[in-house]
C-alpha positions in Angstrom: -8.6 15.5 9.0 -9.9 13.3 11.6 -7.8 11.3 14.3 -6.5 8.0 13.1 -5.7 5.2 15.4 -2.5 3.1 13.6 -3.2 0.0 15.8 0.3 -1.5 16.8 -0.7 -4.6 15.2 0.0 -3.3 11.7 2.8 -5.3 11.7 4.8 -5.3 8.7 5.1 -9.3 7.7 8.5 -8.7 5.6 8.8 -12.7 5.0 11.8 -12.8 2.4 12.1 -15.4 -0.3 15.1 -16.3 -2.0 15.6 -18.7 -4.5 19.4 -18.9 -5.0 21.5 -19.5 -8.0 24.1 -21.6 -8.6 26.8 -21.3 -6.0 29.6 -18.9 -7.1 26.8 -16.8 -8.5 25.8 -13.4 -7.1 22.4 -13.3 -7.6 19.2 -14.4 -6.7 15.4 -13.5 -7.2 13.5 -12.6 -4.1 10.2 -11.8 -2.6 9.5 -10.1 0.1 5.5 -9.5 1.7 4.4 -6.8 3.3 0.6 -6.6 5.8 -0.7 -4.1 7.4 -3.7 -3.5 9.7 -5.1 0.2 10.5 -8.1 1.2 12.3 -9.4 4.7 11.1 -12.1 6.7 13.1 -14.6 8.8 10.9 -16.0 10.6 13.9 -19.2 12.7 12.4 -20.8 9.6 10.9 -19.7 7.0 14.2 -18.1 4.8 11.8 -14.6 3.0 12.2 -13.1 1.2 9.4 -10.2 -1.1 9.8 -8.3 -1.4 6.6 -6.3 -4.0 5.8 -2.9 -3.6 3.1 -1.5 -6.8 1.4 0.7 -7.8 -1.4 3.8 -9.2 -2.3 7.5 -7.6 -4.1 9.3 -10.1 -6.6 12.7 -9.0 -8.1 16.1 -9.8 -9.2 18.7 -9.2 -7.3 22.8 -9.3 -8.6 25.9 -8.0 -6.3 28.9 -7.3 -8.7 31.6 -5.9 -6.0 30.7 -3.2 -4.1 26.9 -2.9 -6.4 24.3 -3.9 -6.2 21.4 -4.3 -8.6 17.5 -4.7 -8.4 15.7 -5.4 -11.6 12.5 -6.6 -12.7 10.8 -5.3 -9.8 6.7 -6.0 -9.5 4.4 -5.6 -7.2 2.0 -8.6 -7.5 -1.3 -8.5 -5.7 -1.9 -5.4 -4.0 -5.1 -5.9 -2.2 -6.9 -3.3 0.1 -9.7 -5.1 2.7 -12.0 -2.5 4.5 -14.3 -3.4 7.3 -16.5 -0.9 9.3 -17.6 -1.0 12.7 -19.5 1.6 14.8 -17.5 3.8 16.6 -19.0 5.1 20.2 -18.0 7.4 22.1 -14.3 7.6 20.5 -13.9 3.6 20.7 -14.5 1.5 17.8 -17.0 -1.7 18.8 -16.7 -5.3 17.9 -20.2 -5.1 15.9 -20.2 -4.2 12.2 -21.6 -0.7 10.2 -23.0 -1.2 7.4 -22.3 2.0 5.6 -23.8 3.0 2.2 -20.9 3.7 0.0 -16.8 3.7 -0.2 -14.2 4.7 -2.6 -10.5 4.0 -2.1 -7.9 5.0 -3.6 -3.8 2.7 -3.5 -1.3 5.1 -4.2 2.6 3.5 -4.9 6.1 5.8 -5.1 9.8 6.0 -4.1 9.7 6.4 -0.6 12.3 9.2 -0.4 11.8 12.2 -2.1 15.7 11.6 -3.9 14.3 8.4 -5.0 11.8 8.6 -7.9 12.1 5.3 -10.2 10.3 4.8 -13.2 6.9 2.9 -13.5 5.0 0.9 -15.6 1.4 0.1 -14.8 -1.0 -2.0 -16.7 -5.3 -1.4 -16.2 -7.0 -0.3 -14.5 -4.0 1.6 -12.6 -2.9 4.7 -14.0 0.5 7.4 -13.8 -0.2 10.8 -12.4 2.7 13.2 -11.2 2.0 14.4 -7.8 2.7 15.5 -4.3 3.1 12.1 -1.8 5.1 11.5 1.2 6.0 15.0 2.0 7.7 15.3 -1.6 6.2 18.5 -4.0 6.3 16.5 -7.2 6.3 12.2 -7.3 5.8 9.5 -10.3 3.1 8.0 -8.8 0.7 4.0 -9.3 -2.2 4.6 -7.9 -5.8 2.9 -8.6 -9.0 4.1 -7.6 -12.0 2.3 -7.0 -16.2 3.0 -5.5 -18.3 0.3 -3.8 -21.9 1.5 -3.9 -23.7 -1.1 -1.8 -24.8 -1.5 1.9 -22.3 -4.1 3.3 -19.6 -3.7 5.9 -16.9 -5.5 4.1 -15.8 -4.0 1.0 -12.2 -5.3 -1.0 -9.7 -3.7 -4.1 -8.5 -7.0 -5.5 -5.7 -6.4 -7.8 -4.4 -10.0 -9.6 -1.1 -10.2 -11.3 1.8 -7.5 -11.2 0.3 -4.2 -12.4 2.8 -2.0 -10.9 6.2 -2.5 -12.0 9.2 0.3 -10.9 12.7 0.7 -12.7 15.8 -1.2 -12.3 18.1 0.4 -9.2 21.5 0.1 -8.8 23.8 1.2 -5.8 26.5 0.9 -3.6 26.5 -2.0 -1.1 27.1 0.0 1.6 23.4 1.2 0.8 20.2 -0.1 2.6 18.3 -1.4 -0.2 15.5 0.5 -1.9 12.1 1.2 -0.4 9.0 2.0 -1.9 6.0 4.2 0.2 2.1 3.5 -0.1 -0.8 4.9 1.1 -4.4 4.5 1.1 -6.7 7.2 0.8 -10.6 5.9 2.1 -14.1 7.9 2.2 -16.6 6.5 3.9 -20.6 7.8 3.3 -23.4 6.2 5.5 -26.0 3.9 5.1 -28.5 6.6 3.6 -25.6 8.0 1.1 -26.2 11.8 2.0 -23.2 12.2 4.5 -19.6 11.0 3.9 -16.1 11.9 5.7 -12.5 10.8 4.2 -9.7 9.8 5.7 -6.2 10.0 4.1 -3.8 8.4 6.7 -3.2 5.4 6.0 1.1 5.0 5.1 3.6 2.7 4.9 6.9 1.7 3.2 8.3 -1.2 2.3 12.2 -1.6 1.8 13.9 -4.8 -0.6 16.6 -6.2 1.4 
């Protein structure tokens, strides 16, 4: 594994929308977006690649005393952008690589190995049971995709909600639930007969 740079302004953009019921009513459905921008050094081919996470959390949310519930949870939009630079002498440039060749892979679980909620995907993501986050076995989204042309700018559009995790319920003295990602990226050169991966990127997001 190669060093990763996580630039500082990966800043999480947790911008929470409520749209309330009527008043007396505990409950509300909510979204909450997420961002984040990190820079990732593939040293043997002088390539960086800044890769940029984006998407947004719907749900439902009811209190009932001291629980709390989360249902109808989506994840709409996931998108992955991925733009090389050259990378000199351990600093990434302002001028743009064109490389040869990329395939990413969006991976989506429970953030904590205790929590592992049920998932629903639609195509092209698929359901694989596997280690993530430090955890030995995970349900896990993921979606995989290859880029084969010269360019410098390469994106994993994903439309609609096609990740979709169970219903949670808990006690309100409980943070509410977060859910992990990551991002694996390999990155071959212009010529296609080199390539180096990088597996780094990870985040969470929590529902508040």
């Amino acid at each position: 594994m190669h060093n990763t740079i996580k630039l500082a302004l990966a800043a999480l953009l947790l911008a929470v929308t409520t749209l309330a019921f009527p008043a007396g009513a505990d409950a509300a459905t909510k979204t909450v977006r997420y961002n984040h921008v990190d820079e990732l050094k593939f040293a043997p081919l002088g390539i960086c690649a800044r890769v940029t996470t984006s998407g947004t959390f719907s749900y439902d949310y009811t209190r009932k005393r001291r629980t709390e519930q989360y249902k109808n949870i989506k994840l709409n939009n996931p998108k992955i952008t991925v733009v090389t630079y050259q990378l000199r002498n351990g600093q990434c440039l302002r001028n743009n690589r064109t490389v040869g060749k990329v395939e990413m892979r969006q991976r989506w679980s429970g953030y904590s190995c205790g929590f592992d909620p049920a998932i629903g995907v639609s195509f092209p993501w698929g359901v694989s049971v596997e280690g993530f986050y430090g955890c030995s076995r995970e349900d896990v989204a993921s979606r995989k995709s290859t880029y084969s042309s010269n360019a410098w700018l390469y994106e994993q559009s994903n439309s609609g909600a096609p990740v979709r995790f169970g219903n949670v319920s808990q006690h309100r003295r409980y943070s509410g639930p977060c859910f992990g990602y990551g991002v694996d990226l390999r990155v071959w050169n212009a010529a296609e007969n080199r390539s180096d991966a990088n597996d780094t990127v990870k985040h969470k997001v929590c529902l508040p």
